[in-house]
C-alpha positions as CSV (number, residue, x, y, z in Angstrom):
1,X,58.2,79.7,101.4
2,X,57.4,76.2,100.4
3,X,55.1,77.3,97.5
4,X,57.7,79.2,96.0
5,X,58.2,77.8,92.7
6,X,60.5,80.6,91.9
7,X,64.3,78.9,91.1
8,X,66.1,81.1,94.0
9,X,69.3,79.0,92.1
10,X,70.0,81.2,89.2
11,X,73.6,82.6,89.5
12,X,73.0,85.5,89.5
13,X,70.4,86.0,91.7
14,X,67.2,86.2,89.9
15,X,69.4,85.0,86.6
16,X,70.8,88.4,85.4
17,X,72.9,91.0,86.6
18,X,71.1,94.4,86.9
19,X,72.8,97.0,85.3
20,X,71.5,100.7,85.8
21,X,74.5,103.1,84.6
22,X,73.9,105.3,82.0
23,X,76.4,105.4,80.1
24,X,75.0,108.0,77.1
25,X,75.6,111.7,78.1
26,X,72.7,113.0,76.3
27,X,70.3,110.3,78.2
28,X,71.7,110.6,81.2
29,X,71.2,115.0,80.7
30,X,67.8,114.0,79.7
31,X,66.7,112.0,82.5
32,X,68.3,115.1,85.0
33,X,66.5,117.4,82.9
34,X,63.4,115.5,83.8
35,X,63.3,115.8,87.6
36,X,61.0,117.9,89.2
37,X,62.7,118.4,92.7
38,X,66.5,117.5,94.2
39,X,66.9,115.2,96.8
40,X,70.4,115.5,98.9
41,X,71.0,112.0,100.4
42,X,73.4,110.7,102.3
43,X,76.0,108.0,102.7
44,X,74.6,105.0,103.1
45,X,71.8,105.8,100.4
46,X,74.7,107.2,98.0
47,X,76.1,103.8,98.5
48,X,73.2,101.9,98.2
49,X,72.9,103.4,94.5
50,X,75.8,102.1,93.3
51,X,75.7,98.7,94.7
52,X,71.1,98.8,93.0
53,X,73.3,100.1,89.8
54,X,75.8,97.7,89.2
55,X,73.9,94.6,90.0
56,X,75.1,93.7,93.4
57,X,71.9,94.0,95.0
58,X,70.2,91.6,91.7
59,X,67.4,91.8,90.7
60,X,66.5,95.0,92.8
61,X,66.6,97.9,90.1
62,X,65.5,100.8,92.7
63,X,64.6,100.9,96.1
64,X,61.8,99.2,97.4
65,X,58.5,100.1,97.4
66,X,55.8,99.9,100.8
67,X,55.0,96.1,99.0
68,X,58.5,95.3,98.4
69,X,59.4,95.9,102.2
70,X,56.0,94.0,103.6
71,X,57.0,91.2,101.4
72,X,60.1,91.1,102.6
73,X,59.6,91.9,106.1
74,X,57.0,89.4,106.5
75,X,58.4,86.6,104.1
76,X,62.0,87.2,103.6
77,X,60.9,87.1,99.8
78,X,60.2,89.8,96.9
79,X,56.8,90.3,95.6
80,X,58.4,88.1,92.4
81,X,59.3,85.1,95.1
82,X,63.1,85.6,95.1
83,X,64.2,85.0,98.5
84,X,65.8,88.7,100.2
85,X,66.2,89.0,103.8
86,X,66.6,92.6,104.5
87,X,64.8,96.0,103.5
88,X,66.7,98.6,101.3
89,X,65.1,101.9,101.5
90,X,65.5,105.4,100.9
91,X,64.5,107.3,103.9
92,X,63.8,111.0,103.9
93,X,62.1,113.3,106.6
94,X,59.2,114.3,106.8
95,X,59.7,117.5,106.7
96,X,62.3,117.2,103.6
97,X,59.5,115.6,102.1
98,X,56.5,118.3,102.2
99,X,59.9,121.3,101.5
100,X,60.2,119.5,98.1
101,X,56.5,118.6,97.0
102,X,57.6,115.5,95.8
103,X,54.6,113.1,94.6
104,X,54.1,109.5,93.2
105,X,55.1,109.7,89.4
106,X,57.8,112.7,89.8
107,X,61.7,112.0,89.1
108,X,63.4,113.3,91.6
109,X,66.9,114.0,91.0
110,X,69.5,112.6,93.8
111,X,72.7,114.9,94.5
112,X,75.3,113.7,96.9
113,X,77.7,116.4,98.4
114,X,76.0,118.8,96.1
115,X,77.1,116.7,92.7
116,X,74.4,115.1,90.5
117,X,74.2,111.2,91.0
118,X,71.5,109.6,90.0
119,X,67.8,109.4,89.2
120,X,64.9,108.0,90.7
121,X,61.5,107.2,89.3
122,X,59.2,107.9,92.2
123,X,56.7,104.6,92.3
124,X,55.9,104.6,96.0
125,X,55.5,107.3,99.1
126,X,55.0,105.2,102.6
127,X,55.8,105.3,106.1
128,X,56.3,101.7,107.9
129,X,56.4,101.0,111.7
130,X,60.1,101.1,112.7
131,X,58.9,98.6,115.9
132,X,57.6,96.3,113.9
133,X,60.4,96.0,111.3
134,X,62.9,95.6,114.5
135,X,60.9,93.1,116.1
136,X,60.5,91.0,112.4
137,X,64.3,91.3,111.5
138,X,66.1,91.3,114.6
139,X,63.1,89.3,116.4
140,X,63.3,91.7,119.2
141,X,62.7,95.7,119.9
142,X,65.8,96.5,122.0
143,X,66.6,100.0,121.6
144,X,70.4,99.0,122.4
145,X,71.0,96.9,119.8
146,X,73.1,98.7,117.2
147,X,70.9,97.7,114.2
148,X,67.9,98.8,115.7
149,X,69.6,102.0,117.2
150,X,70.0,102.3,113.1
151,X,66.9,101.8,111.8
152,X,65.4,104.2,114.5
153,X,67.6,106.8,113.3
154,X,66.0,107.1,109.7
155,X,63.7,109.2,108.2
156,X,59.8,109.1,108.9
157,X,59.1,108.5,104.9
158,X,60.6,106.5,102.2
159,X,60.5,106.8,99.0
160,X,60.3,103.7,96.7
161,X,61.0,103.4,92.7
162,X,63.8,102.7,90.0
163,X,67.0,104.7,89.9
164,X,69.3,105.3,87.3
165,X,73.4,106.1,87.9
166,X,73.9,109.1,85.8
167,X,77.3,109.9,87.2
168,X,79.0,107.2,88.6
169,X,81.7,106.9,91.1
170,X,85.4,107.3,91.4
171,X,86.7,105.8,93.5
172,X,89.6,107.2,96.0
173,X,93.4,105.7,96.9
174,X,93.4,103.0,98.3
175,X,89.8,101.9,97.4
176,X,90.2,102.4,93.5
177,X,92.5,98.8,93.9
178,X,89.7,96.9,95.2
179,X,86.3,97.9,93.7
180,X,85.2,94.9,91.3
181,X,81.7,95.5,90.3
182,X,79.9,92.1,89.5
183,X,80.7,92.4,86.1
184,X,84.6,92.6,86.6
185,X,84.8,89.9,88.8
186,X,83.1,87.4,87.1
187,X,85.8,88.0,83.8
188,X,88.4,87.9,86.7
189,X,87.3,84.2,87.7
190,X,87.0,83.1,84.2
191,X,90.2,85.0,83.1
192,X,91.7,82.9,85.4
193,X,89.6,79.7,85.4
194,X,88.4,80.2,88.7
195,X,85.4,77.7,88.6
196,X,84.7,77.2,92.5
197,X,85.1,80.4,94.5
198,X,84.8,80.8,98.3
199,X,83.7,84.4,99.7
200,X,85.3,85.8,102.8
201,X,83.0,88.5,104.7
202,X,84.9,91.0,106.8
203,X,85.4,94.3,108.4
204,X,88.5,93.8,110.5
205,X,92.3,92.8,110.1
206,X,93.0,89.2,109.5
207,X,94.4,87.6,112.7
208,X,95.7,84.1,112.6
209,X,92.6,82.9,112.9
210,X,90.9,84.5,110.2
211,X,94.0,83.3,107.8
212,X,93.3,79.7,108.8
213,X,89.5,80.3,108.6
214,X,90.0,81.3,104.9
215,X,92.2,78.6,104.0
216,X,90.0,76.0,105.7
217,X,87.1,76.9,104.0
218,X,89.4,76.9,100.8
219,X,89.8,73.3,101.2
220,X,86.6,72.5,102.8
221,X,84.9,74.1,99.6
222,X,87.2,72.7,96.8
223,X,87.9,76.0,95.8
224,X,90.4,77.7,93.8
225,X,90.6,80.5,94.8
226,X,89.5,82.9,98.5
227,X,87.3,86.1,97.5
228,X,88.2,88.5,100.5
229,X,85.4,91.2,100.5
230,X,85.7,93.8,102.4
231,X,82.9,95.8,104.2
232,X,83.4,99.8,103.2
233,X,81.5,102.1,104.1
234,X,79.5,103.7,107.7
235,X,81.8,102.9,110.7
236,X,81.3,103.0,114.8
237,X,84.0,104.3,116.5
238,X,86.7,101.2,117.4
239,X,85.8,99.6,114.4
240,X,89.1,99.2,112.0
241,X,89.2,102.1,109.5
242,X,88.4,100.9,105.9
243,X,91.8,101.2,104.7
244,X,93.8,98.9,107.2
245,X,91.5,96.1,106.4
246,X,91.7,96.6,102.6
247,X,95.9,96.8,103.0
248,X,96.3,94.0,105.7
249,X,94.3,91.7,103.5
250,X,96.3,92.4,100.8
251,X,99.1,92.3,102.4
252,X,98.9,88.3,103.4
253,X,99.0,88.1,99.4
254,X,101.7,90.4,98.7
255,X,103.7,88.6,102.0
256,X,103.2,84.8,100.4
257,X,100.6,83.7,102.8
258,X,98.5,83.0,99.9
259,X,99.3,83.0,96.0
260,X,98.2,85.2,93.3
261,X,96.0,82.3,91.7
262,X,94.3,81.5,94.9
263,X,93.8,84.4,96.5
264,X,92.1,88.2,95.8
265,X,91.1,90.9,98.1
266,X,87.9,92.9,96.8
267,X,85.6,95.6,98.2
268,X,81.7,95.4,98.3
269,X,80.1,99.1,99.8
270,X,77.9,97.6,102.9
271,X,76.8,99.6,106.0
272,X,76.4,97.1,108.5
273,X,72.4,95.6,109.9
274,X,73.9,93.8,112.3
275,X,70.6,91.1,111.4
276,X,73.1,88.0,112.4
277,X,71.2,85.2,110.2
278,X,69.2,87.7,107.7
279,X,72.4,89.8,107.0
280,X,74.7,86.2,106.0
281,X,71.9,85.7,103.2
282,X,72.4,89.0,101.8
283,X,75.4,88.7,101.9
284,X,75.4,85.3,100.1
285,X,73.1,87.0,97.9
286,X,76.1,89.6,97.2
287,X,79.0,87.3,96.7
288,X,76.9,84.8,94.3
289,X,75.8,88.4,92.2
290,X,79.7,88.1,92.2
291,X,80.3,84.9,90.9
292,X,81.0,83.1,94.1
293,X,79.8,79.2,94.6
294,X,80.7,79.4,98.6
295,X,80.2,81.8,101.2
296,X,82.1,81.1,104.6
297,X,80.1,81.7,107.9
298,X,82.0,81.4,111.0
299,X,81.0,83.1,114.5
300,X,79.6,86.3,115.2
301,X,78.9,86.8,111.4
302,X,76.9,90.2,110.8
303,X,76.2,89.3,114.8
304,X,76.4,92.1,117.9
305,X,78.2,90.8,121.5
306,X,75.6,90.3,123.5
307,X,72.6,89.7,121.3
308,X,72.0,85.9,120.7
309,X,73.5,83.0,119.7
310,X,77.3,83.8,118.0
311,X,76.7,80.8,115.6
312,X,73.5,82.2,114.4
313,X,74.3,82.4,111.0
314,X,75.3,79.0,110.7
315,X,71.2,78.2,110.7
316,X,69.8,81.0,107.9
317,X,69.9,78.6,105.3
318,X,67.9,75.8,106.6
319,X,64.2,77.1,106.1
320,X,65.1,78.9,103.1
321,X,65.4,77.6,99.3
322,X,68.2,76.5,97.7
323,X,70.0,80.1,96.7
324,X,72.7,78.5,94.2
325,X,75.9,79.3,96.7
326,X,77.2,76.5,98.9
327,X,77.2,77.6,102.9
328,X,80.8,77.2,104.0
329,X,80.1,76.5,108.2
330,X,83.3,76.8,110.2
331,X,83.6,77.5,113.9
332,X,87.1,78.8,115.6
333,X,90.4,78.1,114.5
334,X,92.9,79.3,117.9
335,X,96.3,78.8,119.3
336,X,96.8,75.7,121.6
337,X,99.7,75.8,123.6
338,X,99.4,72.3,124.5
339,X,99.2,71.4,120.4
340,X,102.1,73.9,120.3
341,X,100.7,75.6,117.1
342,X,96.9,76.7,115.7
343,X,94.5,74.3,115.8
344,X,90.8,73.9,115.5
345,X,88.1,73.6,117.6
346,X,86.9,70.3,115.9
347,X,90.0,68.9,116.7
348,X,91.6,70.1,119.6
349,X,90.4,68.6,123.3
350,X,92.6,70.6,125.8
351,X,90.7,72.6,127.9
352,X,93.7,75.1,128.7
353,X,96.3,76.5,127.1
354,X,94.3,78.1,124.6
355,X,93.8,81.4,123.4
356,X,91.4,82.5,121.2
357,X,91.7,85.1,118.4
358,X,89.9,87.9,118.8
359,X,90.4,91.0,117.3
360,X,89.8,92.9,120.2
361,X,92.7,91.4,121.7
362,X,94.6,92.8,118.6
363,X,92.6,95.9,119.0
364,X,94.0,96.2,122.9
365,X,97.9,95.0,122.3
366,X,97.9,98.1,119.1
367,X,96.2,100.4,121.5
368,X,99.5,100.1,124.1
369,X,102.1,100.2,121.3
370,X,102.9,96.7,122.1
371,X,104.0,94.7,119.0
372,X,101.5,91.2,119.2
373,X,103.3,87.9,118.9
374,X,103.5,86.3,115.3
375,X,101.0,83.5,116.5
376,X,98.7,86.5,116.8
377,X,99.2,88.4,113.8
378,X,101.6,88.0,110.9
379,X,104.8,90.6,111.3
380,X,104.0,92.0,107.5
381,X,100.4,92.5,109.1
382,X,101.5,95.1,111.9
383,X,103.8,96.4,109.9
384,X,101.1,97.1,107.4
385,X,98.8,98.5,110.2
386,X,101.7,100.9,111.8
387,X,101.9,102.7,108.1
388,X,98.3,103.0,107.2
389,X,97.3,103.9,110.5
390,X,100.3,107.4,109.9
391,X,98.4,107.7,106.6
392,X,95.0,107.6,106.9
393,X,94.2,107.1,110.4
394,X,95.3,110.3,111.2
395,X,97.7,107.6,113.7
396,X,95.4,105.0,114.7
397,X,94.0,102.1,112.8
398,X,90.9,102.1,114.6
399,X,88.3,104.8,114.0
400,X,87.9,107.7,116.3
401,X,86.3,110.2,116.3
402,X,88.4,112.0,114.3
403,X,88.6,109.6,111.5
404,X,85.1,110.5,111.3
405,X,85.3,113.9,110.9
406,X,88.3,114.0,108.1
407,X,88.8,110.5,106.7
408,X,89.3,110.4,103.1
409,X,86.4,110.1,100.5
410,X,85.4,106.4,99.4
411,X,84.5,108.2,96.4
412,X,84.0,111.6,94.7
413,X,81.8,112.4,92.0
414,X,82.8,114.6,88.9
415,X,81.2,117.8,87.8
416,X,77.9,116.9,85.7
């Protein structure tokens, strides 16, 4: 990376947002019109599309190609020397593959649940060694690991090229609250003259500790205001279900724990690598596509129990170039009953009395029916999780199996 003389600085990443909706009926009926086969994808690629569309994954305008992933792979850099840490692929089978005679040149029209979504130029047709992309990302081939479990799990072929958004999204209650595309939330912040803003990664409900992580980094960054984004999308069971970590969030707004001006929770569609290190500088790529100047990294970010170190992310940026968005380092923030109140790990040097936030431990007390105590979770919190959990969790706030099989759309599409 040292002879890249490309500026990795620009804000946003490669120095304009990517924009691939087509807006024009009769184009986007033109470019349908021009497909030669149908390809039915699924979630994660459906997702994928949108966040290639709206520029949240700038400057990629389609997925990657059999250069594009080497390059990356092998360099954590595009062929034009922008720094990207991570693959983004559409996988097919083979078998889907020969069934729809699709070859290099060919738009191939993508349909999700059945509905016309986008288009794709098809530039590229390649296989790549799933062992050797495990053992480059995730610097090791353990079948157990979730992420590699993942990538194991996709199709034998990809297909690389430029896509088009030809019917976009709309999005479903709760989530049509909290989807900001790039675009949106960089009039938000200057609507509201939000110069410095500090990104907050997560999939779960904010325990005390995660409240005191925001603010910290708040203060730490000179910020004005805390960008809560929110992971959506492809869930494990026991992970929270997308809408009680959307609503809880919120909810430390709407209960005074932060103020309108310094504070806003937000949505970013993201199936998680779990790549520890690779996956914080995409998602610093993300939030600076947003606007962002900071990023907060605290433990286990993008990061697996029981695969490496916890603070892992806390050392992507070091060998990497400058990428324009200030890395935020915190560790844990925990209640010390000695202190008699939450302290920080920085600070605090009693080695008992303390017990650490985890949202396991949150996980565990919700799973018995046992209210946790407010030095755990914030009472407006609970509640919060108690009523979406009857709504959309079909009773839990944790995804079963269940949840799965019925939860609401993300997003539908409308008749093209």
């Amino acid at each position: 990376m040292s002879g890249n003389s490309v500026d990795n600085t620009l804000s946003p990443h490669g120095g304009a947002l990517v924009n691939r909706l087509v807006t024009d009926r009769e184009e986007a009926v033109k470019l349908v019109d021009e497909c030669s086969a149908v390809l039915r994808i699924h979630g994660q690629t459906a997702r994928e599309v949108v966040n290639i569309a709206y520029g949240f994954f700038s400057p990629l305008t389609g997925f990657m190609t059999r250069a594009d992933v080497e390059s990356v792979v092998n360099t954590m850099l595009l062929p034009s020397g922008h720094v990207w840490p991570l693959p983004i692929v559409c996988d097919v089978s083979e078998e889907t593959l020969k069934q729809l005679d699709i070859s290099v040149g060919d738009k191939v029209l993508m349909e999700y649940h059945n509905v016309p979504f986008a288009v794709m130029q098809v530039e590229d047709i390649f296989s790549f060694d799933a062992d050797y992309m495990a053992q480059k990302i995730y610097g090791m081939d353990n079948v157990d690991h979730p992420g590699i479990k993942q990538m194991h799990s996709l199709g034998e072929k990809f297909l690389g090229g430029e896509v088009w958004l030809v019917n976009p999204p709309v999005f479903q209650h709760p989530y049509d609250k909290y989807f900001y595309t790039p675009e949106d939330m960089r009039k938000i912040m200057k609507r509201r003259h939000w110069g410095r803003v500090v990104a907050f990664h997560t999939s779960s409900v904010p325990h005390m500790g995660h409240e005191w992580l925001m603010k910290a980094a708040w203060f730490q960054h000179k910020a004005r205001s805390v960008l809560v984004s929110c992971s959506v999308g492809g869930k494990r069971i026991g992970d929270c279900i997308d809408e009680v970590v959307l609503l809880t969030h919120h909810e430390l707004q709407k209960s005074g724990y932060f103020r309108e001006n310094n504070h806003i929770t937000s949505m970013i569609l993201w199936d998680r690598r779990y790549a520890g290190p690779k996956e914080a500088i995409l998602h610093a790529i993300i939030r600076k596509n947003l606007g962002c100047t900071g990023h907060v990294f605290g433990k286990n970010h993008a990061h697996p129990d029981g695969f490496g170190d916890t603070y892992a992310a806390h050392f992507a940026f070091r060998d990497i170039p400058d990428l324009g968005i200030e890395s935020v380092l915190v560790k844990e923030w925990y209640y010390c009953k000695q202190c008699g109140g939450v302290t920080y790990s920085g600070f605090c040097g009693h080695r008992e009395g303390r017990e650490d936030y985890r949202s396991e431990s949150v996980c565990s007390l919700l799973s018995t029916g046992i209210k946790p105590a407010d030095d755990l979770l914030r009472p407006e919190v609970f509640d919060t999780i108690i009523g979406v959990a009857d709504k959309y969790g079909f009773g839990d706030g944790y995804v079963t199996e269940e949840y799965l099989q019925k939860r609401n759309p993300i997003f539908t599409l409308a008749k093209f």
